[in-house]
Backbone as ProteinMPNN parsed JSONL, in Angstrom:
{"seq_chain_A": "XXXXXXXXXXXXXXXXXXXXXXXXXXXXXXXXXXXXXXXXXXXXXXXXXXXXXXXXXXXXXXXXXXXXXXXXXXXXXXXXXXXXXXXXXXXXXXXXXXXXXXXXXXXXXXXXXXXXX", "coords_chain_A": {"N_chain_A": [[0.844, -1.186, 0.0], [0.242, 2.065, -1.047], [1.872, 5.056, 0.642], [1.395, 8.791, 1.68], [3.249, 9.964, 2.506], [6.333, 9.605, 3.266], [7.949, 8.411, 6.606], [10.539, 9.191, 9.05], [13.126, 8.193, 10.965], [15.078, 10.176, 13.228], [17.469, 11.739, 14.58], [16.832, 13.55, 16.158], [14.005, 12.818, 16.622], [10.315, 11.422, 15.243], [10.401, 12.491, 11.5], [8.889, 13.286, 9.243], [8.592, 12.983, 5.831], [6.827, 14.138, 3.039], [5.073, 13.07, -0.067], [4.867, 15.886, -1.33], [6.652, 17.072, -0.703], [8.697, 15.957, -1.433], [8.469, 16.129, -4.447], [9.006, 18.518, -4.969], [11.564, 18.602, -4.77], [12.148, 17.516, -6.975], [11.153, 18.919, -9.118], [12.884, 21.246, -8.857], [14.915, 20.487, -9.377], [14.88, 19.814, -11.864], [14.149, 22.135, -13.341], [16.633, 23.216, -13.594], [17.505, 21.633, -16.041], [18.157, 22.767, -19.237], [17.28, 21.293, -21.312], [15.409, 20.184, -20.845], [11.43, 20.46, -21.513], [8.981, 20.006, -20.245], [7.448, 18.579, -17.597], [6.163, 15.827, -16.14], [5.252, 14.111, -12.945], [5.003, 10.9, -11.143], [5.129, 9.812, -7.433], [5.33, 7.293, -5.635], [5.479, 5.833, -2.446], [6.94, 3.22, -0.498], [6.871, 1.707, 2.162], [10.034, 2.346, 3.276], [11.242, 2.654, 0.799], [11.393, 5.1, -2.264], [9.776, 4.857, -5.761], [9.672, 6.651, -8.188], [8.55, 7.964, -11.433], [8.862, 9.761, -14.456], [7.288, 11.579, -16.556], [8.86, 13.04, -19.905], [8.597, 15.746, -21.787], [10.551, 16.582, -23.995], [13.853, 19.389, -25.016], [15.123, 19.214, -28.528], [18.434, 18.589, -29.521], [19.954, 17.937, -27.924], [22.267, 14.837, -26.268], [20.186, 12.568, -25.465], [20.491, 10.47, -23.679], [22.426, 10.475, -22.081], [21.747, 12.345, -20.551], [19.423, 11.868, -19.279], [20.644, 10.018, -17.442], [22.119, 11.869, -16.232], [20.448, 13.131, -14.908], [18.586, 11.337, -12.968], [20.733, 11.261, -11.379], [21.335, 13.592, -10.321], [18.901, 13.728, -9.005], [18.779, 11.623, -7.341], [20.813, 12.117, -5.684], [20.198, 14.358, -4.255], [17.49, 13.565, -3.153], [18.402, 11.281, -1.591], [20.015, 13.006, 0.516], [17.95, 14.099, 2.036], [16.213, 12.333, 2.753], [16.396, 9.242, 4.752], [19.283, 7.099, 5.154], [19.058, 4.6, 4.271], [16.637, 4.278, 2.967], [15.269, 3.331, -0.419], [15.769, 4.546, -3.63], [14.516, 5.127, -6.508], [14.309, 5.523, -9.527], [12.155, 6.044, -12.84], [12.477, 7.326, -15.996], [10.49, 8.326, -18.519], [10.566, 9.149, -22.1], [8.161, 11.089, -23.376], [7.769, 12.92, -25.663], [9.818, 14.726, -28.112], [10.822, 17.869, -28.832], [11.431, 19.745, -31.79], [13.401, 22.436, -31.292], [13.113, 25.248, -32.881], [10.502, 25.049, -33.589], [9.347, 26.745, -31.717], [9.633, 28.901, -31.76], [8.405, 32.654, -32.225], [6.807, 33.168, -35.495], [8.512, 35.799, -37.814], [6.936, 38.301, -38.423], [5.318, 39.991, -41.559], [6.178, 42.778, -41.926], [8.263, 42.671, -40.21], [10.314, 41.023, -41.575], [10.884, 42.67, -43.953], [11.795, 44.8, -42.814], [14.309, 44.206, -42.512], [16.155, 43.648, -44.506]], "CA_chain_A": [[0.0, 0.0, 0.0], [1.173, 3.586, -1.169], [1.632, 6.384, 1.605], [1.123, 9.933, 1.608], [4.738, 10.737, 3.152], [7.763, 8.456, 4.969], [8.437, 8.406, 8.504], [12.07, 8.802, 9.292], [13.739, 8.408, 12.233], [15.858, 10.895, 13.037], [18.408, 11.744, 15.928], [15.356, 14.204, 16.739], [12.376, 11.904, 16.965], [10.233, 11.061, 14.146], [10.715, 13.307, 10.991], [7.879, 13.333, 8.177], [8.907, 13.596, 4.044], [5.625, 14.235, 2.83], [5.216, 13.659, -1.277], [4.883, 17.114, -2.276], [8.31, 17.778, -0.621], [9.777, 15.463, -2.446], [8.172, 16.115, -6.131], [9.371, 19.868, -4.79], [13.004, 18.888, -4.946], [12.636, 16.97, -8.437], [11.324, 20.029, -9.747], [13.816, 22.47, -8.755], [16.649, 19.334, -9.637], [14.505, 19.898, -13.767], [14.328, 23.479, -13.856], [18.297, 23.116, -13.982], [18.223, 21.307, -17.49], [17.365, 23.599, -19.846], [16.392, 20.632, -22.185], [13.539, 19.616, -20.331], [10.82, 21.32, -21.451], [8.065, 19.899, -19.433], [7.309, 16.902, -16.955], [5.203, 14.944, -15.046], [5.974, 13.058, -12.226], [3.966, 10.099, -9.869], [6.027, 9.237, -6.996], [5.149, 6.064, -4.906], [6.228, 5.432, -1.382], [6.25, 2.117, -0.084], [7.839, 1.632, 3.363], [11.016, 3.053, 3.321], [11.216, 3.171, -0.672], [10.815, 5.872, -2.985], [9.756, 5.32, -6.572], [9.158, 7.489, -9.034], [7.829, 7.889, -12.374], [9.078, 10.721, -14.744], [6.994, 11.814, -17.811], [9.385, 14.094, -19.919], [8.875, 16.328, -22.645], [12.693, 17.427, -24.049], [14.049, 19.98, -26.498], [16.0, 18.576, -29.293], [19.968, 19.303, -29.99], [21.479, 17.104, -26.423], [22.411, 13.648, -25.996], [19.173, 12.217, -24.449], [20.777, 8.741, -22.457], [23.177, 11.118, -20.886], [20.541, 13.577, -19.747], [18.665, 11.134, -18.29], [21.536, 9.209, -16.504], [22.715, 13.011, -15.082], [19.089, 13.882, -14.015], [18.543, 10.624, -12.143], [21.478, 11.259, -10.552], [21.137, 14.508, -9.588], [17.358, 13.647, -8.26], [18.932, 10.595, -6.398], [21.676, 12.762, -4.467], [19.226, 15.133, -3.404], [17.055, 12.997, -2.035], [19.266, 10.923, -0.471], [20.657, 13.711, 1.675], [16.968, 14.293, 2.633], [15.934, 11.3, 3.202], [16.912, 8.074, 5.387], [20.333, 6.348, 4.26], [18.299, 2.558, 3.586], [15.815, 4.171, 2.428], [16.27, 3.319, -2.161], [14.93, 5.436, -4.587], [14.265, 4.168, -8.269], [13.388, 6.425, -10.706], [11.964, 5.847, -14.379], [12.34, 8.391, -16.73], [9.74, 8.084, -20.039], [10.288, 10.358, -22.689], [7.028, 11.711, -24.453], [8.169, 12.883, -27.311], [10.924, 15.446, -28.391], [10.614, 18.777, -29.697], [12.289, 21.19, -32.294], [13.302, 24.686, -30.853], [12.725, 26.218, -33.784], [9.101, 25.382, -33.396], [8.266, 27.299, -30.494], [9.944, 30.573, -31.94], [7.235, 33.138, -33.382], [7.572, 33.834, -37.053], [8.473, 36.866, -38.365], [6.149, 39.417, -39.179], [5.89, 40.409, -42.952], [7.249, 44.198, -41.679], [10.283, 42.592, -39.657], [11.167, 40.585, -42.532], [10.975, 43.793, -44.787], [13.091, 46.145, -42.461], [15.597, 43.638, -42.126], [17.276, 44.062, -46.103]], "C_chain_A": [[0.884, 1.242, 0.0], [0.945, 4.601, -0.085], [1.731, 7.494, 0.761], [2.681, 10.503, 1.756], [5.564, 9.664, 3.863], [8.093, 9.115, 5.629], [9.292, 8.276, 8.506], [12.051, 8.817, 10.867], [14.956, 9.181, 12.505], [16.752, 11.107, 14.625], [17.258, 13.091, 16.807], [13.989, 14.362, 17.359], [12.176, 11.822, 15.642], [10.15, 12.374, 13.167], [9.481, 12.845, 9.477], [8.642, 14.016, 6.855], [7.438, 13.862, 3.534], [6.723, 14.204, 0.66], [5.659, 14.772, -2.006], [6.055, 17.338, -1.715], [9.452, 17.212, -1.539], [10.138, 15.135, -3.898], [8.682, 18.082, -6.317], [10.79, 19.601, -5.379], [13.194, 18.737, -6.626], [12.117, 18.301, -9.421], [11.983, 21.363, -9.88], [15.502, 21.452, -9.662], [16.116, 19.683, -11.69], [14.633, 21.172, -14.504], [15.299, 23.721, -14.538], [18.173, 22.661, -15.251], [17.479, 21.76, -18.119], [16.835, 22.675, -21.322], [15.256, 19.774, -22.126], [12.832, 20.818, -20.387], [9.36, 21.91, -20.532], [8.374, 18.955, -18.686], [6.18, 17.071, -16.169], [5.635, 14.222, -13.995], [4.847, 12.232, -11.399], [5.299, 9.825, -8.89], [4.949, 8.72, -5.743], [5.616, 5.853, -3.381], [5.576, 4.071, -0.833], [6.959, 1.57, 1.338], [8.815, 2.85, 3.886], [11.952, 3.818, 1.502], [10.501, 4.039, -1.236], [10.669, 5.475, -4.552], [8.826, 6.253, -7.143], [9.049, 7.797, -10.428], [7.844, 9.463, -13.185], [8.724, 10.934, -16.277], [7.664, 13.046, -18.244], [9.184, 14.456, -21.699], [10.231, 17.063, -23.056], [12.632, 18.42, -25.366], [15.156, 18.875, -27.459], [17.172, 19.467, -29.108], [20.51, 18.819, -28.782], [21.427, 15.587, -26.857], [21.208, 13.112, -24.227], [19.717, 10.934, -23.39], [21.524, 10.199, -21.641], [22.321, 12.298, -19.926], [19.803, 13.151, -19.042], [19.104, 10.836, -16.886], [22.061, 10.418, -15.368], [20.771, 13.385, -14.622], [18.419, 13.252, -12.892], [19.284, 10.87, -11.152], [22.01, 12.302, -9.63], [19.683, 14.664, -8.627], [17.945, 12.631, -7.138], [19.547, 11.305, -5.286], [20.988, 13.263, -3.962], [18.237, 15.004, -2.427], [17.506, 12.112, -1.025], [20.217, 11.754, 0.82], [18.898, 14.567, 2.387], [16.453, 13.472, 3.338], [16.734, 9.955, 4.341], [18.48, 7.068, 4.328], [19.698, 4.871, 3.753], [17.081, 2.989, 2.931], [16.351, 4.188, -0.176], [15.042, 3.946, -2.618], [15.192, 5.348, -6.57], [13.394, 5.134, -8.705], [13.346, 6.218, -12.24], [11.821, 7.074, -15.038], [11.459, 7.674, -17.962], [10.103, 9.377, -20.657], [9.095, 10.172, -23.617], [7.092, 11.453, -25.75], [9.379, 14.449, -26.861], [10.646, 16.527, -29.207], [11.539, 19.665, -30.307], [12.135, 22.264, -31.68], [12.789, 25.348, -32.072], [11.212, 26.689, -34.152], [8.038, 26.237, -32.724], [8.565, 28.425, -30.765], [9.038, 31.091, -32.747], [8.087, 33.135, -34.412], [7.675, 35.247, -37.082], [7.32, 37.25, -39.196], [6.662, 39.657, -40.582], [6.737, 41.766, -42.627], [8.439, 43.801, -41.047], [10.778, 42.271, -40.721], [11.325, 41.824, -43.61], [11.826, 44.612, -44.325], [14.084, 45.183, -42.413], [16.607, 43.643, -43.833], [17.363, 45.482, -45.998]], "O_chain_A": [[1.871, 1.476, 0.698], [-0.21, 4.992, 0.083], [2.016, 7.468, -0.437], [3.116, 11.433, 1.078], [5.308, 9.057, 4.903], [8.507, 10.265, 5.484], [9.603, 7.197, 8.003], [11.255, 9.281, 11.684], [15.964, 8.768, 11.93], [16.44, 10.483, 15.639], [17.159, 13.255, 18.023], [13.294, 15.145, 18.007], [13.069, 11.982, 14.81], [9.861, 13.415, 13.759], [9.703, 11.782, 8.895], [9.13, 15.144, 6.786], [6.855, 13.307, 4.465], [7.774, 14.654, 0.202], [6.467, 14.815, -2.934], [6.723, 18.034, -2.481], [10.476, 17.633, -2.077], [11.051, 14.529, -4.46], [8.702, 18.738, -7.358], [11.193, 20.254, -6.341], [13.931, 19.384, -7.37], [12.766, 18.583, -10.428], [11.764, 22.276, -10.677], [16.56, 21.763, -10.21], [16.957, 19.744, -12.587], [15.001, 21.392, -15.658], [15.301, 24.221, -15.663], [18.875, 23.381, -15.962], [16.274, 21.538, -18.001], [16.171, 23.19, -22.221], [14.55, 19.067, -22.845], [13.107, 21.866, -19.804], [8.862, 22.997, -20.241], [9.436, 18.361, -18.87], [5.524, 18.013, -15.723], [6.643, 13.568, -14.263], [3.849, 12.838, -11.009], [6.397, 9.64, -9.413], [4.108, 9.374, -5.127], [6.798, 5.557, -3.561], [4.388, 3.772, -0.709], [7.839, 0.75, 1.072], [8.571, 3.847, 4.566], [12.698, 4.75, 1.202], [9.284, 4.104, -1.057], [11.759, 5.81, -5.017], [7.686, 6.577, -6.812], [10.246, 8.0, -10.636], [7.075, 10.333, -12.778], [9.514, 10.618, -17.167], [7.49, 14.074, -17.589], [9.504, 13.71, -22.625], [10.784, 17.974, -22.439], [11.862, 18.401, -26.326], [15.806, 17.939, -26.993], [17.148, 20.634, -28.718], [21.621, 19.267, -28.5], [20.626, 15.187, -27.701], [21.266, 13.18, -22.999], [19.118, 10.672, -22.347], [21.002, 10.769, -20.683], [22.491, 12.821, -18.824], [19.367, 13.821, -18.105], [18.601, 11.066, -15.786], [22.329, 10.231, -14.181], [20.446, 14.163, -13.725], [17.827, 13.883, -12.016], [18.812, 10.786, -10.019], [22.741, 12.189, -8.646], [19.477, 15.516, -7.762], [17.558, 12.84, -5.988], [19.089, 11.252, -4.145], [20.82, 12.788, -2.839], [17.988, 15.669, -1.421], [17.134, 12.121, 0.148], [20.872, 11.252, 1.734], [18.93, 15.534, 3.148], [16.183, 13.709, 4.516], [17.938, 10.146, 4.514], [18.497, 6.608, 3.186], [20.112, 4.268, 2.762], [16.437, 2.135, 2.322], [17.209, 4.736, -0.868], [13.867, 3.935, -2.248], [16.058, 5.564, -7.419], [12.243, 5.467, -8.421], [14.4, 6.216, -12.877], [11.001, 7.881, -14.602], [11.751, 6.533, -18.317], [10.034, 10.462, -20.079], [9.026, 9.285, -24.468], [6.794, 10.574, -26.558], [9.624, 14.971, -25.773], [10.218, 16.269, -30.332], [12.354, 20.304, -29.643], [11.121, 22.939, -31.501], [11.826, 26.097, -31.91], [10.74, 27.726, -34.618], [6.832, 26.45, -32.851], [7.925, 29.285, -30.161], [8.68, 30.513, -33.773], [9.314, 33.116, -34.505], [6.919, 35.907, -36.37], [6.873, 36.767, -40.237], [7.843, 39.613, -40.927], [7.896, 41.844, -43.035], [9.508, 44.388, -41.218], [11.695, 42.978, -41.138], [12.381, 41.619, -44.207], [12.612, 45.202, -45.066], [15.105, 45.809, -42.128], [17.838, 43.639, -43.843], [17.997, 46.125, -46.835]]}, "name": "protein", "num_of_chains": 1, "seq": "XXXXXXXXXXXXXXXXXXXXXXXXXXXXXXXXXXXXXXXXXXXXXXXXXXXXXXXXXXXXXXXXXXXXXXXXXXXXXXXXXXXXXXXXXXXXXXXXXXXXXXXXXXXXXXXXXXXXX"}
């Protein structure tokens, strides 16, 4: 059964992650690559495990395996210094689909293209 948030134990007493804190970090960890253009995320808790589930819209012009492999791995560190050391965190990346930049730029106006010769 999926929780709401994991229970740590902490040198404090008990210490609450709640979901949204921790779909907080993965979206500040995406902002960073400027070839993600969108996402989605589900994330799961099941005990002491986190997965999570990463729908991604990308721009074109990077090397997508390596973008993945650094985004996992910048989502993993992060939560691992939040979280419990036993606790594991497995994340799937999906990509969508992939878009041209050039698509999302307006066109030129007939008058720009005219002052510009």
């Amino acid at each position: 059964q999926e929780a709401e948030a994991l229970i740590l134990q902490s040198d404090i007493g008990p210490l609450v992650v709640s979901v949204a804190a921790i779909e907080d970090v993965v979206k500040k960890v995406l902002k960073r690559f400027h070839l993600v253009k969108e996402w989605k995320t589900k994330t799961g808790i099941r005990g002491k495990d986190v997965e999570m589930k990463l729908r991604l819209v990308l721009w074109s012009g990077g090397k997508i395996q390596e973008l993945l492999i650094e985004i996992q791995q910048e989502i993993r560190s992060r939560l691992k210094k939040m979280l419990a050391k036993e606790s594991r965190v497995e994340i799937t990346c999906d990509v969508q689909r992939i878009e041209e930049i050039e698509a999302e730029l307006p066109a030129e106006s007939e008058h720009e293209k005219a002052a510009s010769f």
